[in-house]
Backbone as CSV, one residue per row, in Angstrom:
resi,resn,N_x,N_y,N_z,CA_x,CA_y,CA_z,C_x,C_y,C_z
1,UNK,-16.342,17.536,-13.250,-15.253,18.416,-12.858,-15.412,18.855,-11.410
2,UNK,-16.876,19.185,-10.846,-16.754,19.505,-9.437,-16.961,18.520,-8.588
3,UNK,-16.976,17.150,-9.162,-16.671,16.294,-8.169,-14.978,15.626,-8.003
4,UNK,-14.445,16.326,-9.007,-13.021,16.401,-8.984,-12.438,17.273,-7.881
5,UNK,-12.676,18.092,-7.981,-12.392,19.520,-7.230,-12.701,19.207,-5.760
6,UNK,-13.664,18.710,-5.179,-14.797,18.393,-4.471,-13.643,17.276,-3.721
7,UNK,-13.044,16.321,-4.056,-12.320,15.299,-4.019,-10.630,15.199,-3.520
8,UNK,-10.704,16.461,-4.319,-9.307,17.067,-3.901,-8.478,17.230,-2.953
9,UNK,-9.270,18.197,-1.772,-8.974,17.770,-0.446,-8.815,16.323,0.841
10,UNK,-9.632,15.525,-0.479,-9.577,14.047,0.729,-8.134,13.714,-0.108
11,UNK,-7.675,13.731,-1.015,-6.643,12.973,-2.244,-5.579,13.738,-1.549
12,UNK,-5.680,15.302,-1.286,-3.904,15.555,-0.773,-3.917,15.416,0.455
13,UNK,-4.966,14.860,1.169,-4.739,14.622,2.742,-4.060,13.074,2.841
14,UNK,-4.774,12.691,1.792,-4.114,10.918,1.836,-2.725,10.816,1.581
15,UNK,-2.193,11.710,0.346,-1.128,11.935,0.119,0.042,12.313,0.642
16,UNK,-0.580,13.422,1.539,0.395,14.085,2.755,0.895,12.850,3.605
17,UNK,0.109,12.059,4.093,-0.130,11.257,5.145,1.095,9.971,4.680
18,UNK,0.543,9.878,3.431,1.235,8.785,2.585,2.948,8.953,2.495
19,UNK,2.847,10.587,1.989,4.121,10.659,2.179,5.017,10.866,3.009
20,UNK,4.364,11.316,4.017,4.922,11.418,5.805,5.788,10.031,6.277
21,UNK,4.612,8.997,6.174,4.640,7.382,6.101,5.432,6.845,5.760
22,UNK,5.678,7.288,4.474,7.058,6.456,3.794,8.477,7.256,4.462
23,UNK,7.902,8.723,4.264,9.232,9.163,4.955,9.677,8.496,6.089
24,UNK,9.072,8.009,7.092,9.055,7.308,8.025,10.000,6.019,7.779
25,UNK,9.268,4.976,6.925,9.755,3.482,6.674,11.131,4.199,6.087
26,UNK,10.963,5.284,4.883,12.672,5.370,4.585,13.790,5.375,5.521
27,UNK,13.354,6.053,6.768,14.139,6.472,7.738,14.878,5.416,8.472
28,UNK,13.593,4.129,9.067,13.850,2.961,9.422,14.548,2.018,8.625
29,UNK,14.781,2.370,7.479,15.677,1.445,6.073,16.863,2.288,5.906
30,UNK,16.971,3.347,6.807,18.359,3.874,6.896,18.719,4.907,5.355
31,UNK,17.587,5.273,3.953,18.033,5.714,3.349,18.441,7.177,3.588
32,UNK,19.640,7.045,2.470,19.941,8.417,2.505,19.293,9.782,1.740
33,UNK,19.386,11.004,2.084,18.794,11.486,1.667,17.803,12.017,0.622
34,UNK,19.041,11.455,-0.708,18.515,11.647,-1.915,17.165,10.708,-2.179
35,UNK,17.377,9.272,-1.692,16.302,8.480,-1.729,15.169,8.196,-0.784
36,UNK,15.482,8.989,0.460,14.688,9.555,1.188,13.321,10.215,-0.010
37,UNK,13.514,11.215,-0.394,12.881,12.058,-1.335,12.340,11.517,-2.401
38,UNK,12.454,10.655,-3.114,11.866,9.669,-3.680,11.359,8.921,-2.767
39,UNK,11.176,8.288,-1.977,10.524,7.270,-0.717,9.321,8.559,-0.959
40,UNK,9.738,9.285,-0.202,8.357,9.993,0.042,7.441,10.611,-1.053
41,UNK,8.411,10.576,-2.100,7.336,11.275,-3.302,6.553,9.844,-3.984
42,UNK,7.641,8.707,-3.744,6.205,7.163,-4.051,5.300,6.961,-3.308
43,UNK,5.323,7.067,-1.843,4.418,7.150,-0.915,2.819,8.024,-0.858
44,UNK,3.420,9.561,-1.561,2.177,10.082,-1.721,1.751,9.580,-3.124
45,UNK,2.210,8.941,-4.151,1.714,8.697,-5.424,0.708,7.849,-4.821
46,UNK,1.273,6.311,-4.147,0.819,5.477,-3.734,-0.639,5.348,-3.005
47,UNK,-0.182,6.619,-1.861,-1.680,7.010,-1.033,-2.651,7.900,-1.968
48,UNK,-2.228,8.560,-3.158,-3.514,9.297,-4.054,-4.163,8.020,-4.777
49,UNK,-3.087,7.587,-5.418,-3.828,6.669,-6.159,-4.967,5.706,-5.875
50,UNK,-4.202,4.925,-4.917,-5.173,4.363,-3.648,-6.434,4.666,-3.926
51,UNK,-6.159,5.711,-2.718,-7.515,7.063,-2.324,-8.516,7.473,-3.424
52,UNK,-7.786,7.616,-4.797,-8.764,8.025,-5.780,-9.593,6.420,-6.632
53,UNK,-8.961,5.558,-6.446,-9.481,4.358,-6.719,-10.586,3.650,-5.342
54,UNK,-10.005,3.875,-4.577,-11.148,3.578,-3.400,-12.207,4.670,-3.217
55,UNK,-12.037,5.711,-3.731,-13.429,6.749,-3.881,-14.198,6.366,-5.371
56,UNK,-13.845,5.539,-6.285,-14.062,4.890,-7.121,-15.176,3.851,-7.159
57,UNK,-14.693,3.396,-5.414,-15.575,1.935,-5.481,-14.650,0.740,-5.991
58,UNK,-13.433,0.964,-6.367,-12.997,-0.501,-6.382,-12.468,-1.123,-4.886
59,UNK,-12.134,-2.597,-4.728,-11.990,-3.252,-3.598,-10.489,-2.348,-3.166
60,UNK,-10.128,-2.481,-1.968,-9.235,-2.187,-1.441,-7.979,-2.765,-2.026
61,UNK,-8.568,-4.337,-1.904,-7.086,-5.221,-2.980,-6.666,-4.340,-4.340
62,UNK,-7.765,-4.297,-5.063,-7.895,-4.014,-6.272,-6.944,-2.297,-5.974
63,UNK,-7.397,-1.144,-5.296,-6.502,-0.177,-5.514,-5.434,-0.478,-5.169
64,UNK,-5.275,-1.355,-4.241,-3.875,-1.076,-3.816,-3.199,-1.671,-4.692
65,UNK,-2.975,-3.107,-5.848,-2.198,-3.148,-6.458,-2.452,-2.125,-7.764
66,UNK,-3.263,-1.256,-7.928,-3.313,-0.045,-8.977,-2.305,0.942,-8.629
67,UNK,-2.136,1.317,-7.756,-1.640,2.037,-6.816,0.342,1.323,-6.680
68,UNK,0.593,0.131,-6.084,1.450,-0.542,-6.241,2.086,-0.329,-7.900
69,UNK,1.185,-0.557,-9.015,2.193,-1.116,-9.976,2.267,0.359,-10.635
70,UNK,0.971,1.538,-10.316,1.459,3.105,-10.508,3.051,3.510,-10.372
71,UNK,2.954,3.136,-9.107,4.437,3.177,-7.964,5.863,2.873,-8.804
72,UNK,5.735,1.346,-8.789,6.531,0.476,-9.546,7.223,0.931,-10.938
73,UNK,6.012,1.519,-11.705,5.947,1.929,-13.212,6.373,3.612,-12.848
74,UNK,6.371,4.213,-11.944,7.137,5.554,-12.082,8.749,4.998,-11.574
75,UNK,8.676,4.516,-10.515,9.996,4.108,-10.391,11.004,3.292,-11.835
76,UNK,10.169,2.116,-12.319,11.310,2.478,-13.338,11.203,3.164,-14.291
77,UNK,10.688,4.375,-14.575,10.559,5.095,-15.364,11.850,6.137,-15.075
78,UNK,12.253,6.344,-13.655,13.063,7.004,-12.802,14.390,6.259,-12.800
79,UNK,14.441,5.071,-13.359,16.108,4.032,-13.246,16.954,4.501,-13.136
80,UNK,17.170,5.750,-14.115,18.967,6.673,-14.404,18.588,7.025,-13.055
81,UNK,18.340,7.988,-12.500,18.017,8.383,-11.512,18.088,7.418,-10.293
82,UNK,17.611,6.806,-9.721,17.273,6.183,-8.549,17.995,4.839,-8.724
83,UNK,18.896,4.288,-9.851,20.050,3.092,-10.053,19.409,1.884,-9.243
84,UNK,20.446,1.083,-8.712,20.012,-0.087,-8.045,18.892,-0.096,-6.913
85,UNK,18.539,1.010,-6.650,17.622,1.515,-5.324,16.650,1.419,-5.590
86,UNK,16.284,1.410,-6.585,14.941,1.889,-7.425,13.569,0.739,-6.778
87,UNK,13.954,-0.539,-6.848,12.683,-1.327,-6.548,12.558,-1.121,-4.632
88,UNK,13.699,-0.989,-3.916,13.643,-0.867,-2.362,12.726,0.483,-2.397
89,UNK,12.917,1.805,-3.133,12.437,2.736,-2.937,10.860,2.855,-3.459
90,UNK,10.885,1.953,-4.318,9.233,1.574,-4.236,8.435,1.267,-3.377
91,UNK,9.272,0.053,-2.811,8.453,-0.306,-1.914,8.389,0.321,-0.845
92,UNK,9.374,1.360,-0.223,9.097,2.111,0.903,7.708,2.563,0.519
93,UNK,7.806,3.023,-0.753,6.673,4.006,-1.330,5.289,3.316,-0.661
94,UNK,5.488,1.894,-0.902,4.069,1.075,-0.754,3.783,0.779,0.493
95,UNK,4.462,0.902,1.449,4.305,0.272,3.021,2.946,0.837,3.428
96,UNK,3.475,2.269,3.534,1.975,2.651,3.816,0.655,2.222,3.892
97,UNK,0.790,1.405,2.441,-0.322,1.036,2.188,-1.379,-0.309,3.001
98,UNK,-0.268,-1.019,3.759,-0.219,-2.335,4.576,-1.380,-1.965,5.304
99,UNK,-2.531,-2.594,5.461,-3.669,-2.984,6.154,-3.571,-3.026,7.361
100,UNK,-2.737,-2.204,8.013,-2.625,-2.661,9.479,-3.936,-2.722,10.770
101,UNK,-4.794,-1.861,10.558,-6.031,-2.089,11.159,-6.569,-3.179,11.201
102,UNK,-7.006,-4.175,9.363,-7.646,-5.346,9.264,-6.546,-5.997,10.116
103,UNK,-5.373,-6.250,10.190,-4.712,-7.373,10.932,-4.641,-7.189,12.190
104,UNK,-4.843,-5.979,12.780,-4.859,-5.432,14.229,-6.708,-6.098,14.965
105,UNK,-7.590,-5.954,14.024,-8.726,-6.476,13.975,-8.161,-8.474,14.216
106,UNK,-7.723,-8.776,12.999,-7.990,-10.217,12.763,-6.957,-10.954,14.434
107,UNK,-6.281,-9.938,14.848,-5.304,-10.553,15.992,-6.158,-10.513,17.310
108,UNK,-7.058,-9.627,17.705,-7.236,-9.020,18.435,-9.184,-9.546,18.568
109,UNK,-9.478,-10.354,17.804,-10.385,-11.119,17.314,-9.721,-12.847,17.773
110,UNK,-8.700,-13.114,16.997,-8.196,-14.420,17.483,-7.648,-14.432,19.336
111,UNK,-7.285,-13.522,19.394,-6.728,-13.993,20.810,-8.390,-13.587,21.653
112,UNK,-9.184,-13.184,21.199,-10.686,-12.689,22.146,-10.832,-14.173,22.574
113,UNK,-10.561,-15.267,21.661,-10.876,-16.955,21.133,-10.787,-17.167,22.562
114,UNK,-9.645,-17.026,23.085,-9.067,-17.504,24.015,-9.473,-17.565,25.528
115,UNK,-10.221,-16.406,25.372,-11.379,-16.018,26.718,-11.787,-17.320,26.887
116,UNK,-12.059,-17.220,28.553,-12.823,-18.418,29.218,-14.125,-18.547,29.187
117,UNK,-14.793,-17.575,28.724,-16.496,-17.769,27.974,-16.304,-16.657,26.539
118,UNK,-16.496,-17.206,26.047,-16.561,-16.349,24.466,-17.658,-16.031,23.692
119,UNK,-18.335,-15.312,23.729,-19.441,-14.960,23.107,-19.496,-15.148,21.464
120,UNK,-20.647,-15.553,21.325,-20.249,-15.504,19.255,-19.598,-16.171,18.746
121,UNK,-18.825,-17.576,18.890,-17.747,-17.887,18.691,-17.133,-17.875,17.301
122,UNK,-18.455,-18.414,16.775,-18.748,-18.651,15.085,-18.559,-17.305,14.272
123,UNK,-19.299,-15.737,15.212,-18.952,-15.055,14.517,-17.589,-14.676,14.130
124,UNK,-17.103,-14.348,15.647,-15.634,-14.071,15.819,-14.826,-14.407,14.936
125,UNK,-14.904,-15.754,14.866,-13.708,-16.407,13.760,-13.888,-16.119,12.408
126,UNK,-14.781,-15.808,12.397,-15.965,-15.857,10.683,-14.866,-14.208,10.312
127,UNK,-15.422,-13.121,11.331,-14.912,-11.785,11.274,-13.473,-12.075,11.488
128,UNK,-12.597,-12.665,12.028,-11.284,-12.734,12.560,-10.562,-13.378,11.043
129,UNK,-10.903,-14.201,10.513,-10.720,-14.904,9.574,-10.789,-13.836,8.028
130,UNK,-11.928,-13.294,8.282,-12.384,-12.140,6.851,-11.316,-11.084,6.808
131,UNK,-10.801,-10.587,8.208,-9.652,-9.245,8.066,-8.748,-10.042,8.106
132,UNK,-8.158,-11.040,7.841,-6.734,-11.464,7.938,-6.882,-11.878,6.318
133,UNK,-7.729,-12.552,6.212,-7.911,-12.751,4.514,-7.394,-11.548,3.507
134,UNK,-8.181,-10.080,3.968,-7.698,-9.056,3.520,-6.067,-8.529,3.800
135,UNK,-6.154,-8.619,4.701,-4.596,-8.499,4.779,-3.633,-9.302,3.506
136,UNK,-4.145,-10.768,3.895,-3.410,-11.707,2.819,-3.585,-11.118,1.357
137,UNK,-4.498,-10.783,0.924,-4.812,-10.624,-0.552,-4.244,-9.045,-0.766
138,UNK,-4.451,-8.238,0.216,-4.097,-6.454,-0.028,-2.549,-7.254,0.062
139,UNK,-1.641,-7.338,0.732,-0.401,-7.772,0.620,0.404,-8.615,-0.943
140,UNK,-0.483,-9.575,-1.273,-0.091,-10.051,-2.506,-0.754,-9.094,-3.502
141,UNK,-1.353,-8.297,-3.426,-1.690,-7.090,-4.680,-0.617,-6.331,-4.797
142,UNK,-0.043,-5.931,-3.509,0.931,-5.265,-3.464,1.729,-5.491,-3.618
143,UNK,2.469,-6.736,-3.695,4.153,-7.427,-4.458,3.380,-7.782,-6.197
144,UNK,2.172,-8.014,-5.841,2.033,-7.973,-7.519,1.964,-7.077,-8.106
145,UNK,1.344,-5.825,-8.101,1.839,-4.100,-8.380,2.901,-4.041,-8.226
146,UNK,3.922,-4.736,-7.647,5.441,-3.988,-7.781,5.991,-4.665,-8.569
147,UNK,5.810,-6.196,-8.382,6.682,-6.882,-9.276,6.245,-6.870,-10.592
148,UNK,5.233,-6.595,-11.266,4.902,-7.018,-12.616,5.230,-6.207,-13.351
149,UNK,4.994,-4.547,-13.384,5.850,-3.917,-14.158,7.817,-4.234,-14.563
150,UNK,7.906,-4.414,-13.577,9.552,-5.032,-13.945,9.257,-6.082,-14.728
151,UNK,9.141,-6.758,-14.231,8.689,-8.238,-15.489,8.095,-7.975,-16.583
152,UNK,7.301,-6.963,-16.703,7.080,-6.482,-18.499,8.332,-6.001,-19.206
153,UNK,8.884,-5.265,-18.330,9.801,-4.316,-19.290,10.961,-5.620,-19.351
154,UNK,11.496,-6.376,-18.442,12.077,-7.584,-19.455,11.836,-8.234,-19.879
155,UNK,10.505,-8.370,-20.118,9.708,-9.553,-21.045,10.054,-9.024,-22.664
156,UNK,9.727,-7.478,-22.823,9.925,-6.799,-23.975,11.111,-6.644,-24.214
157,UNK,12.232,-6.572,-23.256,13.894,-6.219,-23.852,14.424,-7.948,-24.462
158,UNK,13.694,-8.906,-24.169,14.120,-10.046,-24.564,13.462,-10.261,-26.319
């Protein structure tokens, strides 16, 4: 329990952040208000969940599609509510979550390549190669957290 408590403060900082974030991507997707507010309330689901699974010790991939199909599975839980919007407003929810550091790393690593003496070369690519990998795999966790809950619930209405 007091490592719950204890925990707390890193979980609504992620959350805040999370939901700031999405408020953000909602903004850039032009929603309107009402789904604005949902954007941002998936966003902080998205960044706790995350956050409490990566204080866990599972892989980054691994929370984020926990986190993703959390998302997914409140949204359609929300359908009457949030109608045809419902899977776009997920995914605002999930942007946040996008690895942008590892790929800011894996770019910024590949173009070093390019230098006219390059130190490490083997490492570079080795490291340049490992954060883009993550990117690739945190990204497909994350359409797989979104998409698979939908695909249950019509697997079962059939």
């Amino acid at each position: 329990m007091n490592a719950l408590l204890a925990a707390a403060p890193h979980v609504l900082h992620q959350a805040f952040f999370g939901a700031l974030a999405a408020w953000g991507f909602g903004i850039l997707f032009n929603f309107g208000r009402r789904c604005l507010v949902w954007a941002t309330a998936f966003g902080a689901v998205a960044l706790a969940v995350r956050t409490v699974a990566l204080d866990a010790h599972w892989s980054l991939e691994a929370a984020s599609f926990a986190a993703a199909f959390v998302t997914a599975s409140l949204a359609l839980g929300f359908r009457d509510r949030l109608g045809a919007a419902m899977e776009t407003i997920a995914l605002a929810g999930c942007i946040p979550m996008i690895p942008g550091a590892f790929f800011g790393n894996a770019l910024l690593g590949f173009f070093s390549l390019t230098a006219p003496d390059v130190v490490d070369v083997e490492m570079t690519v080795f490291e340049s190669l490992r954060a883009f990998l993550r990117v690739i795999f945190t990204l497909g966790a994350i359409g797989a957290g979104l998409a698979v809950p939908a695909h249950l619930v019509k697997a079962r209405r059939t």
